[in-house]
N, C-alpha and C positions, 0 to 999 in steps of 0.2 A: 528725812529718816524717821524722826521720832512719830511722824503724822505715820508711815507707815503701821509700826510698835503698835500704836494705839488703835487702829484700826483690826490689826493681828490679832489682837487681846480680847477686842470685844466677839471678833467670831468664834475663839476658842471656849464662849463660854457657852454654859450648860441652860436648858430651859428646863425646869420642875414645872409639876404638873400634882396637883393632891386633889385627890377624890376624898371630902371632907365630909365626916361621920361624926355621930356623937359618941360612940365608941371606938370606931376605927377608921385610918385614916389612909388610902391606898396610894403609893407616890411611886412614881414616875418621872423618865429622865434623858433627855435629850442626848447623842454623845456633843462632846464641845463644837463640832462643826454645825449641830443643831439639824443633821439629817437623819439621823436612826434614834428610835422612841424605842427606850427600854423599861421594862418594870424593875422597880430597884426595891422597892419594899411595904409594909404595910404594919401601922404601929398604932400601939393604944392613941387616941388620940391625946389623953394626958400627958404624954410624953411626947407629944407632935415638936412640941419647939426646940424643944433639947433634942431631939433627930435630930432636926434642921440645923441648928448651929453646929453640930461637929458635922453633920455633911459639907456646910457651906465652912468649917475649916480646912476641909481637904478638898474639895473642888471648887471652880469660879462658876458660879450662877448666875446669870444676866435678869433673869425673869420667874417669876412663879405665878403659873397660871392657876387659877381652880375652881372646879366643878360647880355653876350656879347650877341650883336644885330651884327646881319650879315647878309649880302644879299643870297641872293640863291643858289650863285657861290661859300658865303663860305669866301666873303672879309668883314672887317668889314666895320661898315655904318660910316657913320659920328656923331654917339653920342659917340662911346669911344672915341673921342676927351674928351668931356663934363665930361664925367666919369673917365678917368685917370688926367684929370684935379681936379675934386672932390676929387679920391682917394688921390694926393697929398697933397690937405687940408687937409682932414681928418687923414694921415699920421703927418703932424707938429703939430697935438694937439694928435694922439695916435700913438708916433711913432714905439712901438711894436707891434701894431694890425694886425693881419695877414688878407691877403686879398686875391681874389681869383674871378676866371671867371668861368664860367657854360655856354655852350650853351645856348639862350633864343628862337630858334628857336620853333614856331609854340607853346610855349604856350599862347600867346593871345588866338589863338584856343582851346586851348585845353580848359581852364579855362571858354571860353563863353562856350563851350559842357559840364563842368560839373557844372555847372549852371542852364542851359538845363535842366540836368538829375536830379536837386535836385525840378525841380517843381516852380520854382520860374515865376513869371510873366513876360510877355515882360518887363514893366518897370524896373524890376530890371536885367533882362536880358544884357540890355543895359547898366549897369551901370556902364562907365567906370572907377572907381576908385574899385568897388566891380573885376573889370577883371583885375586891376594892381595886386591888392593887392592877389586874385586864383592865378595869374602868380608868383609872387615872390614864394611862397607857391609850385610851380610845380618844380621853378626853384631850390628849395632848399629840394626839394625831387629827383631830377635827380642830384643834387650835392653828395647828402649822400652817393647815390647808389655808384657812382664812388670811393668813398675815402674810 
């Protein structure tokens, strides 16, 4: 029974997904079955961690995937600096939380194009927290596929 429980638990949790900025930080959100990828928000990235701890007070999260930014050659840029820096904090307050990279190539693009396609106005078009937050959301649907 208890091997059941345990098994229960672990598929009821949630996968994040962060499209990491030096200003802003677009997140993204598994439901607990880990089938449907919802956009959940987009925050100063100053404030990134302290999001995260009260989201991860209210829901169970198994994984947080996010965005490697890479040049065109395919090196990475100078924000995983920024970001394995972060993940290390975020590690000494959940030091079991499993972590992970995804390609983030060309979903800025993609996310302004399905934005585009939903009819929305130039000003919202433009809206650079509305195109973090489609990004994390692509990034943790090209994550899925793969795993």
């Amino acid at each position: 029974m208890l091997i059941g429980i345990g098994i229960f638990a672990k598929i009821m949790a949630r996968i994040l997904s962060i499209d990491y900025g030096r200003k802003r930080c677009g997140i993204a959100a598994t439901d607990p079955l880990q089938i449907i990828v919802t956009a959940i928000d987009t925050v100063a990235t100053q404030v990134l961690f302290d999001y995260l701890v009260k989201y991860m007070s209210e829901e169970v999260v198994e994984k947080i995937v996010f965005g490697k930014p890479t040049h065109a050659d395919g090196n990475e840029t100078f924000l995983m600096d920024d970001i394995r820096l972060f993940i290390k904090k975020l590690l000494k307050k959940y030091p079991n939380m499993e972590t992970d990279f995804q390609d983030e190539s060309f979903t800025s693009v993609e996310a302004k194009h399905i934005i585009r396609l939903s009819g929305a106005k130039k000003k919202k078009r433009k809206d650079k927290a509305l195109i973090d937050k489609i990004s994390a959301v692509i990034i943790l649907q090209k994550y899925l596929n793969h795993i």
